[in-house]
C-alpha positions in Angstrom: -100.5 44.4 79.7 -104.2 43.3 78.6 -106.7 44.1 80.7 -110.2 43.7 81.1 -112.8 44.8 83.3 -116.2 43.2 82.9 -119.7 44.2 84.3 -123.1 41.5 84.1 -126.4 42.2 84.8 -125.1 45.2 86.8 -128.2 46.9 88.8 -128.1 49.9 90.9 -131.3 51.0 93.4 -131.4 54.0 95.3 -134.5 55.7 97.5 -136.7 52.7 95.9 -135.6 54.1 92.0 -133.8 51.7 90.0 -130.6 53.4 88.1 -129.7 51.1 85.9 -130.7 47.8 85.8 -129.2 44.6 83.6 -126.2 46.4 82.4 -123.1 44.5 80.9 -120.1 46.5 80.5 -116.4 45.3 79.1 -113.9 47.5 79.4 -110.7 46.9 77.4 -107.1 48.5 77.1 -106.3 51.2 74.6 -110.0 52.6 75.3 -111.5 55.5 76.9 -115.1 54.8 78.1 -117.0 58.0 78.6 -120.6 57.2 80.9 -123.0 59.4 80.2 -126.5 60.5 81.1 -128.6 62.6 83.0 -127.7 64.0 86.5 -129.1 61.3 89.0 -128.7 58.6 86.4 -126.2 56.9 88.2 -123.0 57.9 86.6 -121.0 58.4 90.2 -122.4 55.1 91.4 -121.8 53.0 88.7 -117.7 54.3 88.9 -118.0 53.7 92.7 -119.1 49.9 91.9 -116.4 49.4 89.4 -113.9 51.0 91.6 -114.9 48.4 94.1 -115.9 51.3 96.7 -119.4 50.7 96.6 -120.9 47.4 97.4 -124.7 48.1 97.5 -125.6 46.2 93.9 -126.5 43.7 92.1 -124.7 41.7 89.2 -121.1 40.3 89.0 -118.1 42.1 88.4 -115.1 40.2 86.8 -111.2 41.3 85.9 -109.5 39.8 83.4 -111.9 36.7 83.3 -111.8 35.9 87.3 -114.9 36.9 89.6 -113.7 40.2 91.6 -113.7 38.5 94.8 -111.0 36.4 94.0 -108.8 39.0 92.6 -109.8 41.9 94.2 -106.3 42.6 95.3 -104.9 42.6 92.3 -107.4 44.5 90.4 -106.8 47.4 93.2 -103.2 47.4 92.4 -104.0 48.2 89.1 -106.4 51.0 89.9 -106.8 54.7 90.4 -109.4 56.2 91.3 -110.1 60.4 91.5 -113.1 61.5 92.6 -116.0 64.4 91.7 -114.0 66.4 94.8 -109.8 66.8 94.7 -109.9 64.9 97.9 -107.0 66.8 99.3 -106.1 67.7 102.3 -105.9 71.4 102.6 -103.3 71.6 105.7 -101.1 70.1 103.6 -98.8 71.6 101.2 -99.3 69.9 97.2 -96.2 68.1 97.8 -96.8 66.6 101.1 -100.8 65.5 99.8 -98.3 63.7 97.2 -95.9 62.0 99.6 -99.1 61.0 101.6 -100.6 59.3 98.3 -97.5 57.7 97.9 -97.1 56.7 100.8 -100.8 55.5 101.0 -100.2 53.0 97.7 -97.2 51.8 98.5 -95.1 53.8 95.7 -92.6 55.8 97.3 -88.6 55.2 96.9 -86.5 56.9 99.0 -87.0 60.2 100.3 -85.3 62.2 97.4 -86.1 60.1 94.3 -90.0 60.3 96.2 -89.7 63.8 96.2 -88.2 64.8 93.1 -91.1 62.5 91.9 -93.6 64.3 93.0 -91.5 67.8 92.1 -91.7 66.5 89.0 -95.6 65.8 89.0 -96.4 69.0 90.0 -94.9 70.6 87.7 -96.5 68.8 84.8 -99.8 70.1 85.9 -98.5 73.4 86.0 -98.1 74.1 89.8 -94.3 74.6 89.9 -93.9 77.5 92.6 -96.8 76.3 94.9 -95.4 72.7 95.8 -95.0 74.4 99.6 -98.3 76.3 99.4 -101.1 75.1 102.0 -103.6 73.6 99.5 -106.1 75.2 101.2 -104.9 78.8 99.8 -105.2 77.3 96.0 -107.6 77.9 93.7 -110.4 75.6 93.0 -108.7 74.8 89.7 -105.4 74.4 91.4 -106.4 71.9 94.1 -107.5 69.9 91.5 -104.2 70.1 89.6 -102.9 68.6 93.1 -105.2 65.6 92.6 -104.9 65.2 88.7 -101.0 65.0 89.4 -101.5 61.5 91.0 -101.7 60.2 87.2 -98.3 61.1 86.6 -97.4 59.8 90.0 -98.8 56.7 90.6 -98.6 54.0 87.9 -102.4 52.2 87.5 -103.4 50.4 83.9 -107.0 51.6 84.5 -107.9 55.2 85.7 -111.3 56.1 87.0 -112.2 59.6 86.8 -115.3 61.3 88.4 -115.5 64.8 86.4 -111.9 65.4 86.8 -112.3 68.4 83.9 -113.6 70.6 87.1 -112.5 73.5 87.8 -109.6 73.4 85.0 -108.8 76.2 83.0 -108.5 75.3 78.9 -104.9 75.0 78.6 -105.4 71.8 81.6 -107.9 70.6 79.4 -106.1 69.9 76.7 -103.1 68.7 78.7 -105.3 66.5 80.6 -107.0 65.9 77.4 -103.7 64.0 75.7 -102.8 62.6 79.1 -105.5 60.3 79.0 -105.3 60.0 74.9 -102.0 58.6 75.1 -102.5 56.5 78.8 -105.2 54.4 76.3 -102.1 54.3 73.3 -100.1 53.2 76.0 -102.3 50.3 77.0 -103.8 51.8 79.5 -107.9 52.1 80.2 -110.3 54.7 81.4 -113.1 55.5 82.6 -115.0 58.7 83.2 -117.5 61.2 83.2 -117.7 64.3 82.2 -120.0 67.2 80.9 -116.7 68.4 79.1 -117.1 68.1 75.5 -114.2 65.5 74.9 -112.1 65.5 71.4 -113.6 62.7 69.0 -111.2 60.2 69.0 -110.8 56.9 67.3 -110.0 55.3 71.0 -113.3 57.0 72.9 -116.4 54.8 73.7 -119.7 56.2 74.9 -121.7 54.5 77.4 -125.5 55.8 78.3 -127.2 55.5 81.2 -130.7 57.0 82.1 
């Protein structure tokens, strides 16, 4: 599927500073758009307005031609979004925070297929053996494996991803690293931020703010 997700005259103010101001953005399939700039340049708020989570701007935001509020439904149901934090819940075991997301977007089958799903999930990210674990006893780096499972899980054409190389120890780098390398072969879009170094590729696009 062709997607598109277009920014115009985009302008961010916070505490009387502009962030950015006039900005046009479009964002295609088979990309990866890396934002960068300084911290306080508005890298988290300008994903928070594209996500559709932050409505405290100005400009127009369109998907696949049509102005967001007419298709705002749609253009949720082909997003996901992960946050700077795991946003996990910590009395939860990694499998339940995954039946809870699926639950949440509307994914899950029936109770086995769901969890054998998110078995499955777990284990790519390498957290086979502590699906029963209380997230709260995982690492820092293993709580975000919990969160960065959710790409695996829940099908979305474009991913937006605050920092989501934290915490992750080189071998999830490079995993995570092709995950998002073949989402874009795939068809697939995103969009992130990072101070990780990412591998030049042919399909990455740099975007500068500040």
């Amino acid at each position: 599927m062709s997607l598109c997700l277009q920014a115009r005259q985009l302008a961010c103010e916070r505490d009387d500073r502009w962030l950015f101001q006039g900005l046009d953005l479009d964002i295609r399939s088979g990309e990866i758009v890396r934002i960068e700039g300084p911290n306080g340049s508005g890298k988290t708020s300008l994903l928070k307005i594209l996500s559709g989570q932050l409505s405290d701007y100005q400009g127009e935001l369109f998907w696949n031609g049509a102005a967001m509020k007419d298709v705002r439904e749609h253009f949720l149901a082909n997003l996901l979004y992960l946050g700077h934090a795991p946003g996990i819940k910590t009395g939860l075991s990694p499998l339940e925070n995954l039946a809870w997301y699926q639950a949440l977007s509307g994914t899950s089958s029936n109770d086995k297929d769901s969890e054998e799903q998110c078995l499955d999930a777990l284990e790519s990210v390498g957290l086979a053996g502590f699906e029963e674990v209380p997230a709260g006893q995982l690492s820092a780096g293993q709580q975000r494996r919990v969160a960065l499972a959710r790409l695996k899980l829940t099908p979305r054409a474009l991913w937006v991803l605050d920092e989501p190389f934290t915490a992750i120890d080189r071998h999830g780098v490079a995993a995570l690293e092709k995950q998002l390398v073949d989402h874009a072969k795939a068809g697939g879009c995103v969009l992130v931020t990072t101070h990780h170094a990412l591998t030049a590729s042919p399909l990455l696009r740099h975007i500068a703010l500040g």
